[in-house]
FIFI-523429 format. One record per residue: residue in one letter; x, y, z of N, C-alpha, C in turn. Coordinates in steps of 0.02 Angstrom, whole numbers, plus 32768, in hexadecimal, padded with zeros to 4 digits. Example, Ala and Ser with C-alpha at 12.3 -4.5 7.8 and 13.67 -1.06 7.14 Angstrom:
// residues 2
A82947EE4818682677F1F818682947F5B8186/S82827F90816282AC7FCB816582858002818A/
This chain:
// residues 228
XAC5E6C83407BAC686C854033AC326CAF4012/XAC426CCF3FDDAC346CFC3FB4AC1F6D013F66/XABEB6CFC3F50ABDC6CFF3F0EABBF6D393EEB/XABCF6D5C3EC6ABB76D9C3EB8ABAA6DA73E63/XAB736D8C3E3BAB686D893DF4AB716DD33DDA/XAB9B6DF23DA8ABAD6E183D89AB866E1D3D42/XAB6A6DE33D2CAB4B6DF33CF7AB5F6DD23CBF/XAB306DAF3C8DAB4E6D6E3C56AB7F6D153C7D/XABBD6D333C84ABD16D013C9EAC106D113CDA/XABFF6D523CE3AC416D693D13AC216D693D57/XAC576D463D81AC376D3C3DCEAC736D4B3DEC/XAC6E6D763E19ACA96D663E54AC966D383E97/XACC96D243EC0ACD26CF93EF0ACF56D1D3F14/XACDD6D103F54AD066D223F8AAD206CDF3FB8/XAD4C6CD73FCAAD4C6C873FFEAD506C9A403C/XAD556C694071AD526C6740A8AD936C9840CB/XADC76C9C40A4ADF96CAD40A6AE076CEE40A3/XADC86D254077ADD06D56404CADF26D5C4009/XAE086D0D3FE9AE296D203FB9ADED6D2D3F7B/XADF46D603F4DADC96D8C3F1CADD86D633ED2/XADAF6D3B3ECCADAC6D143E7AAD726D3C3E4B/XAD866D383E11AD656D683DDCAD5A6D393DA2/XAD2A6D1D3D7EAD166CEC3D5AAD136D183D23/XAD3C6D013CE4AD136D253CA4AD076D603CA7/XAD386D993CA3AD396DDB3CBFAD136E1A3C84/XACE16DF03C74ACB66E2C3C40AC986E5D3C70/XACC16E8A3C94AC9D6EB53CBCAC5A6EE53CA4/XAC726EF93C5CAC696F3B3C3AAC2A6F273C13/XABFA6EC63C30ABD56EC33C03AB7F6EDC3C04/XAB556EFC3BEFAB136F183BF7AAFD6F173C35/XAAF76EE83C51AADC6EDF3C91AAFE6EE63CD3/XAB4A6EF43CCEAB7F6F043CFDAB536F2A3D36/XAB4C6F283D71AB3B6F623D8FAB726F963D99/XAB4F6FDC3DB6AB8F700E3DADABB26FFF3DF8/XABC26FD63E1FABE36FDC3E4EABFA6F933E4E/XAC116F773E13AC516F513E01AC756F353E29/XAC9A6F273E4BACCE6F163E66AD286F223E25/XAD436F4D3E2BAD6B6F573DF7ADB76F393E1B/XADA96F103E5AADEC6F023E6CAE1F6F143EA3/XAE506F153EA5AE776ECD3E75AE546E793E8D/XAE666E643E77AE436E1E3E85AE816DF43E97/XAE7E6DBD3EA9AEB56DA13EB2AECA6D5D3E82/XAE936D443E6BAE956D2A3E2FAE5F6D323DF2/XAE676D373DA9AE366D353D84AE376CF03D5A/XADFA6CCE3D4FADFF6C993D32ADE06CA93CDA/XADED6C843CB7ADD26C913C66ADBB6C433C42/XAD816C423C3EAD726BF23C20AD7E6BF63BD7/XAD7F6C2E3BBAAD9B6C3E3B63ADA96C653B49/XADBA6C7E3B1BADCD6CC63AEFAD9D6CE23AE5/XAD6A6CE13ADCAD406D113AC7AD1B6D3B3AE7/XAD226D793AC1AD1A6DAD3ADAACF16DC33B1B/XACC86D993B1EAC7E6DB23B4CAC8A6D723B7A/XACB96D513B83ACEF6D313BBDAD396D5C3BD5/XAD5E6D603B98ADA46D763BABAD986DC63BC1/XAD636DEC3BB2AD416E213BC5AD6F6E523BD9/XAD7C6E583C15ADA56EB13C13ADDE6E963C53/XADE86E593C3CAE4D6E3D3C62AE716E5B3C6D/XAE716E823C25AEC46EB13C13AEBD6EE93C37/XAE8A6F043C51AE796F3C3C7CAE956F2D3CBB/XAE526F003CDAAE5C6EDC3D1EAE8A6EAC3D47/XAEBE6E9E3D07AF016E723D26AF346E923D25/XAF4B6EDB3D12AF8A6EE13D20AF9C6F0A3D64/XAF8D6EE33DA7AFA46EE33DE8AFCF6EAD3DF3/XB0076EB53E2DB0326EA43E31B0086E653E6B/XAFE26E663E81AFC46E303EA6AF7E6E043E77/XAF736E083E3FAF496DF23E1DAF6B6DBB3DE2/XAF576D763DFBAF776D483DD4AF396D293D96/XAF3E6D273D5DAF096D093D33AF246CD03D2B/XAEDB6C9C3D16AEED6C563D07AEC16C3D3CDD/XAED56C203CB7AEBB6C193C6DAEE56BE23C4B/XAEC76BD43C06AEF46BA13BE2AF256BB13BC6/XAF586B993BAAAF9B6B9A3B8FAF8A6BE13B60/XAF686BDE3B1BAF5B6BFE3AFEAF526C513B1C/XAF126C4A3B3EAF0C6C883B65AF496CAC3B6E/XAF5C6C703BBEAFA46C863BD0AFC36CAC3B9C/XAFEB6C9B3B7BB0126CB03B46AFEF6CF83B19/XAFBA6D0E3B0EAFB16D3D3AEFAF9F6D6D3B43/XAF926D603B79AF856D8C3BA6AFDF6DA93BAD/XAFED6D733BB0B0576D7F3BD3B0606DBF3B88/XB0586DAD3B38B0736DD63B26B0466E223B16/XB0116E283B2DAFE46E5B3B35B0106E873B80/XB0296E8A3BA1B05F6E923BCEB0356E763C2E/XAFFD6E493C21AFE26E3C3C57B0196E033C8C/XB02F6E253CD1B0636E143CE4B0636DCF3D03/XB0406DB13D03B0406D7F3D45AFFA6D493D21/XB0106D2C3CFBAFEE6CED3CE5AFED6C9E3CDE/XAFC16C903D07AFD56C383D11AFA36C173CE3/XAFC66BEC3CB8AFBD6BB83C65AFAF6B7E3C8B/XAF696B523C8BAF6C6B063C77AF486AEF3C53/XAF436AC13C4AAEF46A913C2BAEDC6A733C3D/XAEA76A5B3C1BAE6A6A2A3C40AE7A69E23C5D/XAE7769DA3C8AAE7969A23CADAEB669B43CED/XAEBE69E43CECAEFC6A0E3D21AEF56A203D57/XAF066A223DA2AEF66A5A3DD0AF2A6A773DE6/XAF086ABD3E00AF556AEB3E11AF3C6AEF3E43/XAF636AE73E70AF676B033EB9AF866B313EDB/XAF806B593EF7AF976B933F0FAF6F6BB63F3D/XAFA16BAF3F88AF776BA63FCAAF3A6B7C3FD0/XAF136B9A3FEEAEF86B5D4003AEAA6B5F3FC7/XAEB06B733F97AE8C6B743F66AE9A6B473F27/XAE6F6B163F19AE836AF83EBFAE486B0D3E92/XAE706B0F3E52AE4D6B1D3E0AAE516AE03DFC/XAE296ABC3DE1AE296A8E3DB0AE0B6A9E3D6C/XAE226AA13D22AE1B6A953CF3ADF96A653CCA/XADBD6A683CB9AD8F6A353C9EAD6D6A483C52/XAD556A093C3BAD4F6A1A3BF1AD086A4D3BE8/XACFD6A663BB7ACC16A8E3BAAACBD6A953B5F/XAC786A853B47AC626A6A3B14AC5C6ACB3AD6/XAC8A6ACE3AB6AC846B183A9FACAE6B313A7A/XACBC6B5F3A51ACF06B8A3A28AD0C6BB33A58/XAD436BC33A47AD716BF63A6CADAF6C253A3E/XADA46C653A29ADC96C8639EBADD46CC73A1C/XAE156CDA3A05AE0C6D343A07ADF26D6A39DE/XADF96D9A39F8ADD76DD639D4ADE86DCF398E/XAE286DCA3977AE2B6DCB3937AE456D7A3925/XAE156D4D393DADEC6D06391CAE2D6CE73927/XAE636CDE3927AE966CAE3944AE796C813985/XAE8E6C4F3981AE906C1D39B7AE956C2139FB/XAE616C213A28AE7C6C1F3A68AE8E6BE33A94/XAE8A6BC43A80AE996B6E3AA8AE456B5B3AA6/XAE516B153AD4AE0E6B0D3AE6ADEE6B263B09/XAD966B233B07AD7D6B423B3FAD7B6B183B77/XAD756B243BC3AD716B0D3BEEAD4A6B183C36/XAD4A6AE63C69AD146B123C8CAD466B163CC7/XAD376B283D05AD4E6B323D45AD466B053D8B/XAD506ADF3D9DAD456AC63DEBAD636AE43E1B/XAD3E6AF83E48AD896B3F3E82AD6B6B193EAB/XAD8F6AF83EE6AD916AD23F15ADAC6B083F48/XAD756B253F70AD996B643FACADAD6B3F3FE2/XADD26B5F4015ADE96B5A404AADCE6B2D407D/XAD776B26406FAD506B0040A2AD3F6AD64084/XAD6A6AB84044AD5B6A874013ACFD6A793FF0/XACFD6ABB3FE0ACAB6AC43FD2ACCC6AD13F78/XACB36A8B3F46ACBD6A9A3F02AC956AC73EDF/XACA06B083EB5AC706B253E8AAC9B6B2D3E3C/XAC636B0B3E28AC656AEB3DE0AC376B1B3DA2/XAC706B573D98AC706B843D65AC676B4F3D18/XAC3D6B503CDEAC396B333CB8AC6B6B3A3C7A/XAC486B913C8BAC666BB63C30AC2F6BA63C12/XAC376BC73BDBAC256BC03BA7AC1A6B743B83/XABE36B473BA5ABE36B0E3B75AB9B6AF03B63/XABA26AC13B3DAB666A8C3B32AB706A443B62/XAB3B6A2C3B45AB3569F93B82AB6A69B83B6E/XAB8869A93BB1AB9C69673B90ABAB693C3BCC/XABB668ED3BB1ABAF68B23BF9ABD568B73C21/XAC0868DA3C0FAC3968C43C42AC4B690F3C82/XAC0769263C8BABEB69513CABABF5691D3CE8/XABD568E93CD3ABD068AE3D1FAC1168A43D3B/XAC4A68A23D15AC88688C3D36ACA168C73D56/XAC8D69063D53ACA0693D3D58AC7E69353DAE/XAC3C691A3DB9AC2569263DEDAC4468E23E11/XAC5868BC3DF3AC71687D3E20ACB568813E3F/XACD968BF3E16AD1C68D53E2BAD1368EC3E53/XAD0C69433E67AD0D69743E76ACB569873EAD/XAC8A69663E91AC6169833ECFAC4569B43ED3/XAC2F69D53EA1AC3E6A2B3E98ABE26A273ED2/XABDE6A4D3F03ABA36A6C3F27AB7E6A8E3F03/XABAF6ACD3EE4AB766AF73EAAAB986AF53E63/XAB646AE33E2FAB746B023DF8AB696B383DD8/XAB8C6B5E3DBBAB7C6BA23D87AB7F6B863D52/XAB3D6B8F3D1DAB456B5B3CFAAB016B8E3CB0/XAB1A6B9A3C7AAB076BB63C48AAB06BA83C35/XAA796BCA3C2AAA416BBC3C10AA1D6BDD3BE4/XAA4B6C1A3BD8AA266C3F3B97AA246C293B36/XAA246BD13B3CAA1C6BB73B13AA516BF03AC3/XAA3B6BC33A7DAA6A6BEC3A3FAAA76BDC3A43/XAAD96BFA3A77AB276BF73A6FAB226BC53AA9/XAB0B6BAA3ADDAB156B993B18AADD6B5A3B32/XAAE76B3F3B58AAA76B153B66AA526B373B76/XAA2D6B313B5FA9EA6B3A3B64A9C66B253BC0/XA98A6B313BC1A9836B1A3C07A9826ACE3C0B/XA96B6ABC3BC4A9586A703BCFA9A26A4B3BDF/XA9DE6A513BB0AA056A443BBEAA2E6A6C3BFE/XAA256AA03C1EAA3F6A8E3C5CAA1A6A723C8B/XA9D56A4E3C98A9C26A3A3CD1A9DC69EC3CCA/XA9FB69D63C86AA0F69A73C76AA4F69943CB0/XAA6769CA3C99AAB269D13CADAAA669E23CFD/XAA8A69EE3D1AAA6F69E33D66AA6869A03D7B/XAA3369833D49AA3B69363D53AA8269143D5B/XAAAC69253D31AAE369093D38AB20691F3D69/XAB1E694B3D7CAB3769673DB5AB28696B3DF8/XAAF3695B3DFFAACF69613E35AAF169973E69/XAAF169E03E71AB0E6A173E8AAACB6A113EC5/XAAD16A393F0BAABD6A543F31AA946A9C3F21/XAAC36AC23EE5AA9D6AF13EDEAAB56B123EA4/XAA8C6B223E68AA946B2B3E31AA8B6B793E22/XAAAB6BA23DF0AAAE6BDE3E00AAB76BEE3D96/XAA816C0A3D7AAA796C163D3FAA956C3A3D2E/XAAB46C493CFEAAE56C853CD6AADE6C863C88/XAAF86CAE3C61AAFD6CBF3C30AABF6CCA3BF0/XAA956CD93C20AA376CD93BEBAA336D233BFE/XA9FF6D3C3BC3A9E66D8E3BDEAA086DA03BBB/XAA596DB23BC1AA896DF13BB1AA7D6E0A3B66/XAA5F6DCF3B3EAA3B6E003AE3AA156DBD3AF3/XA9ED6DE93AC1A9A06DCD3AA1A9AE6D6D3A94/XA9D36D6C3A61A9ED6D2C3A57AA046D073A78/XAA076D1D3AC6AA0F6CDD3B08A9DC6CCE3B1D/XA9A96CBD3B09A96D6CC23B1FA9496C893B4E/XA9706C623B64A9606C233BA8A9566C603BDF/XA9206C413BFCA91D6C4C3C32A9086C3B3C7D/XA8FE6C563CB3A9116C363CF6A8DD6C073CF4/XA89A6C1B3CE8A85B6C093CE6A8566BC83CC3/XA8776BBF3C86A8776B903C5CA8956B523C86/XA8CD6B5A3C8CA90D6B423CBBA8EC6B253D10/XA8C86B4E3D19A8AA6B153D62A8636AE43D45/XA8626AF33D14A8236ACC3CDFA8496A953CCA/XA8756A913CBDA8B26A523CA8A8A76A3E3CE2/XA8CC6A603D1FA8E46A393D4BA8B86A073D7B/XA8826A283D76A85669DD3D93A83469A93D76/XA85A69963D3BA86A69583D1FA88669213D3B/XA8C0693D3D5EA8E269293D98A8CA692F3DD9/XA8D068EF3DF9A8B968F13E31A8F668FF3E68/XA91669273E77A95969283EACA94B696D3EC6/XA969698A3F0BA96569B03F07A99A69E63F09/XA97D6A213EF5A9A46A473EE4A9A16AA53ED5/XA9C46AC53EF6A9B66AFA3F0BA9D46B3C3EC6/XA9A16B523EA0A9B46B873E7DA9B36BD23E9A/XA9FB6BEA3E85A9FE6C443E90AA0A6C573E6A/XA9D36C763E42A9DC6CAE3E01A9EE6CF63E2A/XAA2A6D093E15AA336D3E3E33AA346D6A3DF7/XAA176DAA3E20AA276DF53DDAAA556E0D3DE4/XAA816E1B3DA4AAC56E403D95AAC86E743DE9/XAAFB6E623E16AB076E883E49AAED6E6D3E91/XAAC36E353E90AAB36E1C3EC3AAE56DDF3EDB/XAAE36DD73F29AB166DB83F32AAF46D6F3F54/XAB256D283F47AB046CEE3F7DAB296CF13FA3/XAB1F6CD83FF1AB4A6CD9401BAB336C7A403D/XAB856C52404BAB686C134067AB926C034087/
């Protein structure tokens, strides 16, 4: 398995399988490196409408082997944007398809399109791969309790999980949210990309040994890959 940070909050996955997952497809954002991965992917996931999530979809989904999955809302404005192949649920849902599940979970946040209409709720991701190893994409959120039920369900090994504080959880509140999850291995996203994300890694392992558990951080730079 395969983890490869793209930068803000876009990660691809590779599974055991080779199948190609694309998180939050802001390819095009500052820190992108220039050797991208542009595709096709085999699925893209979207935790909300906004822009610097729903990012450059309409580009990267119209292959005939590239299925997106997203909430109802999404769905529906990707289908009539002419994006061919889109699968709609909501939170508390899993889709299965082969030997891969999405699960749909809540995430604490706004979610609008470009021109400020509604995108459903925001949400986060659980992808349960092939070797039943959970990774627990957040999105875009703030902290909240029922982070714990999330880990009492699902199990997630690693979380990707927001710390550039302002729009998103801060470090303090994600080492929180570690506590409550208790992941194997935690993997920081969405700080750095402007001035005004300003959590950082440093701060974030300063939280974390508040907590006594252990637990393995990979700050990766836009283009570096984890492999486990």
């Amino acid at each position: 398995m395969e983890i490869v940070f793209y930068g803000h909050s876009c990660f691809k996955i590779v599974s055991e399988e080779g199948k190609k997952i694309l998180i939050d497809p802001w390819i095009s954002n500052p820190a992108t490196p220039k050797d991208v991965d542009l595709g096709p992917y085999d699925f893209i996931l979207i935790t909300h409408a906004h822009g610097d999530h729903l990012g450059d979809v309409l580009k990267l989904a119209r292959t005939s082997v590239t299925e997106v999955i997203a909430i109802h809302e999404i769905q529906q404005f990707l289908l009539k944007n002419g994006v061919p192949k889109v699968t709609g649920m909501n939170i508390g849902g899993t889709y299965r398809v082969g030997n891969l599940k999405f699960t749909m979970v809540p995430a604490f946040h706004s979610s609008s399109f470009p021109d400020g209409s509604y995108g459903g709720d925001p949400c986060g991701f659980v992808i349960t791969l092939e070797n039943g190893i959970s990774i627990y994409h957040t999105g875009d959120t703030g902290l909240f309790y029922d982070m714990k039920l999330i880990a009492e369900l699902y199990s997630p090994k690693i979380a990707i999980l927001p710390i550039g504080d302002h729009y998103v959880m801060g470090p303090k509140e994600a080492a929180k949210a570690c506590d409550l999850l208790r992941p194997e291995i935690v993997i920081p996203m969405h700080y750095g990309t402007f001035p005004i994300l300003s959590g950082t890694v440093e701060e974030f392992e300063k939280e974390l040994k508040k907590y006594n558990f252990p637990l393995t951080i990979v700050a990766l730079n836009p283009g570096e890959e984890f492999f486990k």
